[in-house]
LOMI-474112 format. One record per residue: residue in one letter; z, y, x of N, C-alpha, C in turn. Coordinates in Angstrom, 1 decimal, padded with zeros to 4 digits. Layout:
N
> aa;n.zz;n.yy;n.xx;ca.zz;ca.yy;ca.xx;c.zz;c.yy;c.xx
> A;Z;Y;X;Z;Y;X;Z;Y;X .
...
# end
This chain:
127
> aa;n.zz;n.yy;n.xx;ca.zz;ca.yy;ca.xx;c.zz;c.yy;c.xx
> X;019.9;-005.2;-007.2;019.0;-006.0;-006.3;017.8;-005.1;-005.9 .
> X;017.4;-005.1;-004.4;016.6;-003.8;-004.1;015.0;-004.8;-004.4 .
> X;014.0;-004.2;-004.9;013.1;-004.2;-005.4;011.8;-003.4;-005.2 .
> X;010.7;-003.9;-005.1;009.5;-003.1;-004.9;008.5;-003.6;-006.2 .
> X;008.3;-003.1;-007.0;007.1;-003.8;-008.6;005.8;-002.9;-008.4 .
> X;005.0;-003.6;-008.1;003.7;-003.0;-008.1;003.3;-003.0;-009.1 .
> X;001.7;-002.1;-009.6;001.2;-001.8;-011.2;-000.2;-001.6;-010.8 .
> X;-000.7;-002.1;-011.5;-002.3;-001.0;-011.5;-003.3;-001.7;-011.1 .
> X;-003.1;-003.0;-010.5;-004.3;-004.1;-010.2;-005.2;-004.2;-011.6 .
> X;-006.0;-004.6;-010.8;-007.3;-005.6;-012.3;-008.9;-005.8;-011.6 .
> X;-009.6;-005.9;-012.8;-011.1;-006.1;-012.0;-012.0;-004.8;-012.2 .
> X;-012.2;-004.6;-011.1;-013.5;-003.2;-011.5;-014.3;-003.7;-011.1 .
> X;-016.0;-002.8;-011.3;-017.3;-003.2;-010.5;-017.1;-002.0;-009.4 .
> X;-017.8;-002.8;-008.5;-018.6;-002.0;-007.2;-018.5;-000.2;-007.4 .
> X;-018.0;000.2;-007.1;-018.3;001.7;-006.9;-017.0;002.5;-008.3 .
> X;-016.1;001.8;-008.5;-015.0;002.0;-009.3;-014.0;002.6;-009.2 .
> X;-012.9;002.8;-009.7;-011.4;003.3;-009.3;-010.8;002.6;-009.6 .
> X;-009.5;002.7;-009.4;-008.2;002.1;-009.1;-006.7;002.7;-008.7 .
> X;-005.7;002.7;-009.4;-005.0;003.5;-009.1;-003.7;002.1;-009.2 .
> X;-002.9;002.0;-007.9;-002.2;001.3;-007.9;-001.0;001.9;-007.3 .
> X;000.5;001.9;-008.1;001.9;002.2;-008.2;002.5;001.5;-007.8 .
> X;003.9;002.1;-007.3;004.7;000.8;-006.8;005.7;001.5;-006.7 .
> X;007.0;000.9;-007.4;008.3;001.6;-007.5;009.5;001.0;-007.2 .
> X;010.4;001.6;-006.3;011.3;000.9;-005.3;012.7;001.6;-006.3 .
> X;013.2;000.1;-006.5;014.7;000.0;-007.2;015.5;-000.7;-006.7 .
> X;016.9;-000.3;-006.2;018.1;-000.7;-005.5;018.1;-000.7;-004.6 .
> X;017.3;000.0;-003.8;018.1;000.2;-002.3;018.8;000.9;-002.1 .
> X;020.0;000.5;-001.0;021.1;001.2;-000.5;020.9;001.7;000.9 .
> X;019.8;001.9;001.4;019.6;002.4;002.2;017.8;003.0;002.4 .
> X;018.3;004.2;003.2;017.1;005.3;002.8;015.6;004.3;003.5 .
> X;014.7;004.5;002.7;013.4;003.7;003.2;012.6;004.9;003.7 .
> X;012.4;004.8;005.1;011.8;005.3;005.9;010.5;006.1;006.3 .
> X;009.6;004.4;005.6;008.2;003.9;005.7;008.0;003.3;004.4 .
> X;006.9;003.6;003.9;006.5;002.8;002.4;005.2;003.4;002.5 .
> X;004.0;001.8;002.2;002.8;001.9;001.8;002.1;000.2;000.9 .
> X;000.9;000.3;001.5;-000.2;-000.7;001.7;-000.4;-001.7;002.3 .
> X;-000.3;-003.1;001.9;-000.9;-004.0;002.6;-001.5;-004.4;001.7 .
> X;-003.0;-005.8;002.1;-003.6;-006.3;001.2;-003.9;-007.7;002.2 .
> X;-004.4;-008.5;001.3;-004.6;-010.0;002.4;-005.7;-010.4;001.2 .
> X;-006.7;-010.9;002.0;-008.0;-011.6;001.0;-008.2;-012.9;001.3 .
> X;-008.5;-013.8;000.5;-008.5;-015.3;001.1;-008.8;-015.9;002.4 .
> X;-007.7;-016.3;002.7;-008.7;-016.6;004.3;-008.4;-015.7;005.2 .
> X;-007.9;-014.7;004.9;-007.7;-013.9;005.9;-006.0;-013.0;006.0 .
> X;-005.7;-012.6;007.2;-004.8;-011.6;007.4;-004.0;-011.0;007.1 .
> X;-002.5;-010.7;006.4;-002.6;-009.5;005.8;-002.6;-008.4;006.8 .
> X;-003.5;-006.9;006.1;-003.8;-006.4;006.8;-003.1;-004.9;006.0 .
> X;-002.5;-004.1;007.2;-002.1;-002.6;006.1;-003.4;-001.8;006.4 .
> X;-003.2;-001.2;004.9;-004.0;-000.5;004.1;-003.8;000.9;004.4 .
> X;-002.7;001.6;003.8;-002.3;002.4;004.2;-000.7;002.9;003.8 .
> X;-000.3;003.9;004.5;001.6;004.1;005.0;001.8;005.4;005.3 .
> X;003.1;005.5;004.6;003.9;007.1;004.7;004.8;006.8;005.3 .
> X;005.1;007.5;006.3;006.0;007.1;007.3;006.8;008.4;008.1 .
> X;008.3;008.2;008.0;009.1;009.5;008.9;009.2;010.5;007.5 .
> X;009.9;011.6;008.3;010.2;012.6;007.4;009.1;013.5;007.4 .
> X;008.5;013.4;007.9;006.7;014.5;008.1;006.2;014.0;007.3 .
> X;006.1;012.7;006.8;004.8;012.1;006.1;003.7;011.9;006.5 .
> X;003.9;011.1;008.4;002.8;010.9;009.1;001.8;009.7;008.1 .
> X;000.9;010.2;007.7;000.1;008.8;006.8;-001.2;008.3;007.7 .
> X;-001.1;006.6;007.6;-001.6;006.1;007.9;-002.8;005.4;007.1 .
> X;-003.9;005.5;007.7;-005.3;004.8;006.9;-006.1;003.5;007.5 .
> X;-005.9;002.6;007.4;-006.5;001.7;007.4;-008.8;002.2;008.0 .
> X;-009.5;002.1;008.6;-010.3;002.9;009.2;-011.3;002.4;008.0 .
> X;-011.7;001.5;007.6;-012.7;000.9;006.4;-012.0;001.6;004.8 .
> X;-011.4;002.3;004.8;-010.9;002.8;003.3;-010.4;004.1;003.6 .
> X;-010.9;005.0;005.1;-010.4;006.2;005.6;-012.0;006.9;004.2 .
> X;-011.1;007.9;003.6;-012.3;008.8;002.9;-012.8;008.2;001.3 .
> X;-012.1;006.7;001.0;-012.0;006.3;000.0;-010.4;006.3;-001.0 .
> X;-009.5;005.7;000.1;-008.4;005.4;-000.8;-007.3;007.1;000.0 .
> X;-006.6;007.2;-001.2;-005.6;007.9;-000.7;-004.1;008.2;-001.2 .
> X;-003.3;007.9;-000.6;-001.8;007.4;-000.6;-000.8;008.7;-000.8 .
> X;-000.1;008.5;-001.7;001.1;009.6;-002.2;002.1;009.0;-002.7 .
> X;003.3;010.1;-002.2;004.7;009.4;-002.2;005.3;010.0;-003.2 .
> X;006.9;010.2;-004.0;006.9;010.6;-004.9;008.3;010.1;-004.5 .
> X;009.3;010.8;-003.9;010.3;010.7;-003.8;011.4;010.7;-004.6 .
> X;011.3;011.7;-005.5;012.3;012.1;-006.6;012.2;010.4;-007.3 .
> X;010.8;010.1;-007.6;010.8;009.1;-008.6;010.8;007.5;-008.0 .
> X;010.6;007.5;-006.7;010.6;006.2;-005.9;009.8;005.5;-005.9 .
> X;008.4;006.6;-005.9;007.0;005.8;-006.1;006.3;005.9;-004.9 .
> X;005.6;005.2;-004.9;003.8;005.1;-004.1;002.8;004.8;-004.6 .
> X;001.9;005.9;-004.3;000.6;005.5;-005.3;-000.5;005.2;-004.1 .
> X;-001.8;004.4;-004.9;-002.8;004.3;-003.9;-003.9;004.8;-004.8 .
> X;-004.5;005.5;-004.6;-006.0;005.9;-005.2;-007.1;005.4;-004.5 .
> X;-007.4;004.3;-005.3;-008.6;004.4;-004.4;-009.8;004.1;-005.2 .
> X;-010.7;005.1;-004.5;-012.7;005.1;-005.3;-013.2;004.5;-004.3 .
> X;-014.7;004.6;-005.3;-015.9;004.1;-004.6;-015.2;002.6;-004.0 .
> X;-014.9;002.0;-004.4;-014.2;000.3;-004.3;-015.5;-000.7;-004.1 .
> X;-015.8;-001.3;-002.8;-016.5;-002.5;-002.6;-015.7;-003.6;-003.1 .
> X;-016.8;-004.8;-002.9;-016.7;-006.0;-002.8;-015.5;-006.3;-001.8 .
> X;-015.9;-006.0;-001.1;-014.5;-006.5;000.2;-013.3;-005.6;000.3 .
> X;-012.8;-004.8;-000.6;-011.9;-004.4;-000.9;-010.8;-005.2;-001.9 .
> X;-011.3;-006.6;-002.3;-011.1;-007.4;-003.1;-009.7;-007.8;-002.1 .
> X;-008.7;-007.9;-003.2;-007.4;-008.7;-001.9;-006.3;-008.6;-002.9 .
> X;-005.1;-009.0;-002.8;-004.1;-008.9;-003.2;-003.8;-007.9;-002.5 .
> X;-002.9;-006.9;-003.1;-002.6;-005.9;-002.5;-000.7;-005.6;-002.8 .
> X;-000.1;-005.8;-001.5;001.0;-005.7;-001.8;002.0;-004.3;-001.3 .
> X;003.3;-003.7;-002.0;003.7;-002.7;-001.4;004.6;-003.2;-000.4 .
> X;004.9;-002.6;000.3;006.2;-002.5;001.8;006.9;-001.5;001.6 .
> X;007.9;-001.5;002.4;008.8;-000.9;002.7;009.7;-001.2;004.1 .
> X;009.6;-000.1;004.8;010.7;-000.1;006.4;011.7;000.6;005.7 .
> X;012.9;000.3;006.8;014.0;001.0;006.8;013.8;001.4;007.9 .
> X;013.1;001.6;008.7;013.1;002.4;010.2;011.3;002.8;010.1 .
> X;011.4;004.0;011.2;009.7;003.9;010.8;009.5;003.7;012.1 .
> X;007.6;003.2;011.7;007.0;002.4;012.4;006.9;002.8;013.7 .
> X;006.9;002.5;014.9;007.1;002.7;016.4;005.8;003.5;016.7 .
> X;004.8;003.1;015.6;003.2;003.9;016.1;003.1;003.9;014.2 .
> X;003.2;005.2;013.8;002.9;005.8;012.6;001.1;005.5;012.6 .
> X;000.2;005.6;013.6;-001.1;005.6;013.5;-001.8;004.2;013.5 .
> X;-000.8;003.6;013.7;-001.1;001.9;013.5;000.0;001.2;013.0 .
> X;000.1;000.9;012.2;001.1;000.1;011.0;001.0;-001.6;011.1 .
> X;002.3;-001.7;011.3;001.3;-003.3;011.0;002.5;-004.1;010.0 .
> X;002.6;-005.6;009.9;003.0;-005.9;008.8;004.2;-006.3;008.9 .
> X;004.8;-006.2;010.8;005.9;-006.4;011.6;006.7;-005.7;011.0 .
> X;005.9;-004.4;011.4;006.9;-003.0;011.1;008.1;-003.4;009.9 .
> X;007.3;-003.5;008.5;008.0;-003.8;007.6;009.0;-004.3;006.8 .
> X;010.2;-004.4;006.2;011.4;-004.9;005.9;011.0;-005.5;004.7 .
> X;011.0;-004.9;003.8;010.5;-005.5;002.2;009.5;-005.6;001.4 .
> X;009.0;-006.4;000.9;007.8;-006.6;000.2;007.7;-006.8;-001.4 .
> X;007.2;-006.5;-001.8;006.7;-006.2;-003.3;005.8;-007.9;-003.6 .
> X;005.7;-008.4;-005.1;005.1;-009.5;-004.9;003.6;-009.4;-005.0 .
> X;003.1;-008.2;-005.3;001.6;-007.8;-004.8;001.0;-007.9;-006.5 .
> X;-000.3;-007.5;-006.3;-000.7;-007.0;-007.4;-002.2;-007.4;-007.0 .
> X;-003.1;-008.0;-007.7;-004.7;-008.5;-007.3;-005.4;-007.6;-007.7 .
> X;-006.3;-007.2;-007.1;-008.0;-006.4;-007.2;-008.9;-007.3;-007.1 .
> X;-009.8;-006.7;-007.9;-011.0;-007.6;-008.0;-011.7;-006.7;-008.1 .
> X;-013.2;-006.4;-006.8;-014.3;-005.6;-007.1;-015.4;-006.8;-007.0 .
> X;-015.8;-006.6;-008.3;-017.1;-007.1;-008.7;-018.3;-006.3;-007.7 .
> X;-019.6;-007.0;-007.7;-020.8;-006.6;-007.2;-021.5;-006.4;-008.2 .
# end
């Protein structure tokens, strides 16, 4: 059964790290696109950030461009997210994706694009 398990959530303060994983088990077909989404109460889900195509066009979210940064890991079927210096409104559930096709605009991702989802993993940045 194809699968995405995210890792690495929890509570940091303001100006923190965070390193969140996410490992894709039983697909039978090659995943394309795999990153970031996050959704905070009340609002949107919104992607974060995405690897996408055989180039590894990556996509950043413009509020977490220079903070978070995304790496793939093929051999092992991972995605990682690093992300510092973590605000308050970085607070969100944060869930992984996965396309089987990639996204039609690699520079803008959205949550359409995506085929499968991971059941997410929560952050919490303290003030």
């Amino acid at each position: 059964q194809a699968q995405l398990v995210e890792s690495g959530g929890g509570l940091v303060q303001s100006g923190g790290s965070l390193r969140l994983s996410c490992t894709a088990s039983g697909f039978t077909r090659d995943i394309a696109a795999i990153g970031w989404f996050r959704q905070a109460p009340g609002k949107e889900r919104e992607a974060v950030s995405c690897i996408s195509g055989k180039d590894g066009i990556t996509y950043y979210l413009e509020s977490v461009k220079g903070r978070f940064t995304i790496s793939r890991d093929n051999a092992k079927n991972t995605v990682s997210l690093q992300m510092e210096s973590l605000i308050p409104e970085d607070t969100a559930v944060y869930y992984c994706a996965a396309a089987f096709t990639a996204p039609p605009d690699p520079w803008y991702v959205q949550v359409i694009d995506m085929d499968y989802w991971g059941k997410g993993t929560l952050v919490t940045v303290s003030s």
